[in-house]
N, C-alpha and C positions, 0 to 999 in steps of 0.2 A: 650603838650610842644614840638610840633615840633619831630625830631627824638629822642627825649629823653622822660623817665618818671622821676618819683616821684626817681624812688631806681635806675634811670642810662639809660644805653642803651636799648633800648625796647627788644634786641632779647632774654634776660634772663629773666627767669620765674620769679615768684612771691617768689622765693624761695630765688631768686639772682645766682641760679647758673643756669650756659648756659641748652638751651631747648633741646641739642641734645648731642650726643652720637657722638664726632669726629672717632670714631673707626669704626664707621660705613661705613666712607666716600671711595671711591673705591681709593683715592689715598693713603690713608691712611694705608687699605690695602695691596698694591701694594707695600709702602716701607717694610710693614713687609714681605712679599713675597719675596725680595731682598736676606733678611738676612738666606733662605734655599737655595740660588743657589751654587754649584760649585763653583770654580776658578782654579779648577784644568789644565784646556789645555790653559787659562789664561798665566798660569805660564809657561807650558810647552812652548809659545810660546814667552815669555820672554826669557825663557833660549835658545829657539833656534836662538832668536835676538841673544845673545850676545854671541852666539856658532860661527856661522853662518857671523854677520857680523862687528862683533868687540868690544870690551870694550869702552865705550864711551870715549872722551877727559878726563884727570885729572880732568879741570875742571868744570865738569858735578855734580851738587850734586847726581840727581839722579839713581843710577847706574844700576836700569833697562833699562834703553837709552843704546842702543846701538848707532854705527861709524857710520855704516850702516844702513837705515831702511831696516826692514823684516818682519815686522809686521803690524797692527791694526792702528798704528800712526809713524809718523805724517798723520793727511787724506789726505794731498795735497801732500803727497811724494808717492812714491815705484807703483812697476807695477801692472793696475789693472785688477787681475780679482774678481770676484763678489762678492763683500761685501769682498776683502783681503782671500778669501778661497784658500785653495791648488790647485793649477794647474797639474791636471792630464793629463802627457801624455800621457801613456800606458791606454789606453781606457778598454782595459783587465781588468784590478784590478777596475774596477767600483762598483763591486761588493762589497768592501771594505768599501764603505758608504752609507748613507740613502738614498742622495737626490745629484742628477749629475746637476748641469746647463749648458747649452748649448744654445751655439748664433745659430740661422738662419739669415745668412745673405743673406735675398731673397726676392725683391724686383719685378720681372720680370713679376708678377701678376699683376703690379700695373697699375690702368686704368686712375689715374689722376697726383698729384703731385709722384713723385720718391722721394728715398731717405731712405725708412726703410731699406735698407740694411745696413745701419750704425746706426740702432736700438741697436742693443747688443751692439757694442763698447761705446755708450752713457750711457747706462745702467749703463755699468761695471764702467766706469769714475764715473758716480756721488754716485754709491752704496758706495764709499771711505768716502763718509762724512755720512754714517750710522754708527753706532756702531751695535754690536751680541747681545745686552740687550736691550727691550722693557718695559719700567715700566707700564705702567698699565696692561701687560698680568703674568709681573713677569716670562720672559723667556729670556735666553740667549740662541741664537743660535749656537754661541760658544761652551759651554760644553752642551747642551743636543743634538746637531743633527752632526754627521757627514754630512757634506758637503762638494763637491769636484765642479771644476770650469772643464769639460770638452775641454772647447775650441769650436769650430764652426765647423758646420757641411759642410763641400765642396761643395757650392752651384755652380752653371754654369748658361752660358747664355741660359739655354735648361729648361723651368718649369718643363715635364712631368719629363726629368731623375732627376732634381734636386728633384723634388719630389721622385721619389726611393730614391735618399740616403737621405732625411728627414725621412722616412718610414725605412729606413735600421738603422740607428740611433736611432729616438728611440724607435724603437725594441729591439734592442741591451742593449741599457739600462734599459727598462723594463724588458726582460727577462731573465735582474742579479740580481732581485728583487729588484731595486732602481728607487724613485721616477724619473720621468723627470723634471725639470725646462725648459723654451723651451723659448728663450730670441727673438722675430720675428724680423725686418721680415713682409711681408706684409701678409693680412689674406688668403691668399691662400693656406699656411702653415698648418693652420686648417686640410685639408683634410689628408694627409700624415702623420701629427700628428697621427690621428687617427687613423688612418690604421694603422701603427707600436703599439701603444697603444694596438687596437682590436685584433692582432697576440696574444696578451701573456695574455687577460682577456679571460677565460673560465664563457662564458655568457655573456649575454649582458651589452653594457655601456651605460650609459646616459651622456648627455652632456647640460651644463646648460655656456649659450652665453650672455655674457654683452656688447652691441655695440647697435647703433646707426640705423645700417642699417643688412637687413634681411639677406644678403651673403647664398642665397640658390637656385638661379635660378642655370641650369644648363650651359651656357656657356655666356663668353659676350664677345662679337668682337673676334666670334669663337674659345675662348681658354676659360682652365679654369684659372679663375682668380681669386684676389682677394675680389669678388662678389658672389662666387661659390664654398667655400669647405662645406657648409653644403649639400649640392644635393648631393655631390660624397659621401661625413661623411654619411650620412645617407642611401648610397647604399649598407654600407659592413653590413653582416650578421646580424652583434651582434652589431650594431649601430644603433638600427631603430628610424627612426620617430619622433614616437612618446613619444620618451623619451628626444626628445633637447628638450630645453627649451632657449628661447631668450629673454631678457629684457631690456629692454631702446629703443626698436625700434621706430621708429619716423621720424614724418621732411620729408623735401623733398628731400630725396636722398638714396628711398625705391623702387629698381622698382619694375613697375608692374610685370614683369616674374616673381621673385622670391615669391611674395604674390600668385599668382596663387599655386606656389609649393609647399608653407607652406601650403595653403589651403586644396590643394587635397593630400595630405602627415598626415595629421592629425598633425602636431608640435602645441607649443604651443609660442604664440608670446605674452609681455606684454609691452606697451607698457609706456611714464615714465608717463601720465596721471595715468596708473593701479599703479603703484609705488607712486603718489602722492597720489590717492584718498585710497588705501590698505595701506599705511605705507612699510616700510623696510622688517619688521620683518615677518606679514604676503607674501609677494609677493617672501622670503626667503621660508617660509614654503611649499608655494605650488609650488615653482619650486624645492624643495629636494622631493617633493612627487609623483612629474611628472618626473624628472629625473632618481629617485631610482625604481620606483617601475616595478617590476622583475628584475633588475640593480644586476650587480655586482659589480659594478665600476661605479665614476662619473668623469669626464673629462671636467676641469673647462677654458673656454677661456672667458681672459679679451681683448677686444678690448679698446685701450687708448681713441678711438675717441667715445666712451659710456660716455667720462665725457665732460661737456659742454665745447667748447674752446675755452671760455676767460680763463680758468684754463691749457689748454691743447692748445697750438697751432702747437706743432709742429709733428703734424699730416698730413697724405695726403688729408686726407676726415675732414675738422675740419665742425661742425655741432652745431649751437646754442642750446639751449633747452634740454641735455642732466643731466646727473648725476651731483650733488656738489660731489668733492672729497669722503666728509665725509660721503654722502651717500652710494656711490660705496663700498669702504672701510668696511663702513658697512657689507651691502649686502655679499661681499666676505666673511668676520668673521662668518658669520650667515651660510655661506653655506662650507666652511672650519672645522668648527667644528664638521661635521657630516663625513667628511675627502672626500679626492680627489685622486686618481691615478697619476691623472698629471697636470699640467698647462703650459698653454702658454699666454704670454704677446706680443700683436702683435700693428702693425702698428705706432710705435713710428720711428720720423722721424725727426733728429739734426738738418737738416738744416733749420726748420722751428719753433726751439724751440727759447724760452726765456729763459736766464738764467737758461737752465736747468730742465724746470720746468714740463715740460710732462716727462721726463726722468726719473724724482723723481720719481713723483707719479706711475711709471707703478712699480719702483725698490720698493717702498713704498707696493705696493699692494704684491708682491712675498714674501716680508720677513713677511709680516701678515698674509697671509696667513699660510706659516711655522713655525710659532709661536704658530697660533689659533692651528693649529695641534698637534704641541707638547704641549700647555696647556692642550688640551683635551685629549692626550694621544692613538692619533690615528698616532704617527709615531716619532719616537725619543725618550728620557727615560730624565725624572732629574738627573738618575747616569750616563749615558754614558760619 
């Protein structure tokens, strides 16, 4: 009888009642997972709305509104920094939260289109139309993580010095024992990242690289550049080798130099063929096992231009044949939950975006990540 039987819709058993177990379902889940969150800083930031920036109009019913926005909403109003978090001036008291974000506005690397130097300010703008609650991980990042918005780091027309104070930063923030977020920024940034990172891990780090192209020859158009922080990454001490791991490489815009250097450097390169023909999950597995192993620390860089860019255009380097979002995303969850030291999110570049839309998904990838984290309970707490 077509989609029907004899006793009704076909999906219920012989019994007449449904074949499955809705309680099973992960969304289902997820809303029960809702109902042990916090609302504790919620609140508190309620009250400091209406501390801070007025009792709403008379005729407001709802008299958490505040005169003023100072909070969470409206998303199209109030000044942004990263996902609406507190704006730490005094870089001192960093120490006071989990996880510091920080713009690099540093572009000078760059060998073709310019413009990641207004990667962070993009970032920060569209992170306004996120909320701190994730329903399918059942995390608010709100009450479980402190998070603070540092501001940017003092970049110049000079790479190498700008690179010291990338390296001087975050050092600084590492060694207050707080995560880095590192908002790029062209990927030359990578290098000095790690350097400052390497200062404060006792033992080696591994480093597991989501892009497009290999970024590991040692100079191009005799600087280093955005093509070149894994050569210098993988010079300091406790950064060797053969613990990067790079995935989605591909395409034609791999030079030769840099394949020579993976080659004779021992790294591990996969390319997104390895990714199609392994799945997510495995090509996750074996780059936490080439990353980790004698690791003390993983140092996770997402390059935006790793996701193919009809998705991502407003990149310098945009390259067909890349990640689906929900691939990449993936892939980060899978390597996130085994935890991270730091991340940087690089080469996102406004004036070449649409609607926003590489900007999300790089903002998208940061707050998943700090979420898989706090689910798994490698960095923030459900009471804090």
């Amino acid at each position: 009888m077509g989609f029907f039987d004899s006793h009704g819709l076909n999906y219920k058993s012989n019994t007449g009642e449904p074949s499955f177990d809705k309680e099973d379902l992960l969304g289902v889940k997820a809303a029960h997972m809702e109902a042990t969150l916090p609302s504790i800083r919620g609140e508190e930031e309620i009250a400091r709305g209406l501390k801070n920036g007025l009792e709403a109009a008379e005729s407001i019913g709802d008299r958490t509104i505040s005169c003023f926005s100072r909070g969470e909403l409206p998303h199209y109003a109030g000044i942004n920094t990263f996902l609406k978090m507190p704006f730490l001036e005094d870089v001192n008291k960093v120490d006071e939260y989990d996880v510091a974000v920080m713009g690099v506005p540093f572009d000078i690397g760059t060998t073709y289109r310019s413009g990641t130097r207004f990667g962070p300010q993009a970032m920060r703008r569209i992170s306004a139309l996120y909320q701190t609650y994730n329903y399918e991980l059942g995390v608010d990042l709100r009450e479980q993580l402190k998070i603070c918005d540092i501001g940017d780091v003092f970049t110049i027309g000079n790479i190498e010095k700008s690179f010291d104070q990338i390296t001087k930063a975050v050092s600084h923030v590492m060694g207050k024992g707080v995560m880095p977020i590192i908002l790029g920024g062209d990927h030359s940034i990578g290098f000095p990242c790690v350097r400052g990172v390497a200062e404060n891990v006792e033992g080696n780090i591994g480093i597991i690289h989501l892009d497009r192209h290999a970024d590991i020859q040692e100079k191009d158009m005799d600087e280093r550049m955005h093509t070149t922080p894994w050569f210098h990454a993988t010079n300091i001490p406790n950064a060797p080798a053969v613990n990067l791991v790079q995935i989605g490489i591909g395409g034609w815009q791999v030079p030769r130099p840099g394949v020579k250097v993976a080659r004779e450097r021992g790294t591990t390169i996969m390319t997104i063929g390895d990714v199609e023909e392994l799945g997510i999950a495995k090509v996750a597995e074996m780059a936490l096992e080439i990353a980790w192993k004698g690791a003390k620390a993983v140092y996770l860089s997402f390059d935006i231009d790793s996701i193919d860019c009809g998705f991502v255009p407003g990149t310098g380097w945009p390259e067909p044949g890349g990640f689906l979002p929900r691939e990449a995303l993936k892939l980060m969850h899978l390597i996130a939950k085994e935890g991270i030291c730091a991340m940087e999110v690089v080469e996102v570049a406004p004036a070449y975006d649409i609607s926003d839309t590489t900007a999300l998904l790089a903002t998208r990838s940061v707050l998943d990540v700090l979420a898989t984290m706090v689910s798994h309970g490698k960095i923030g707490s459900p009471s804090t």
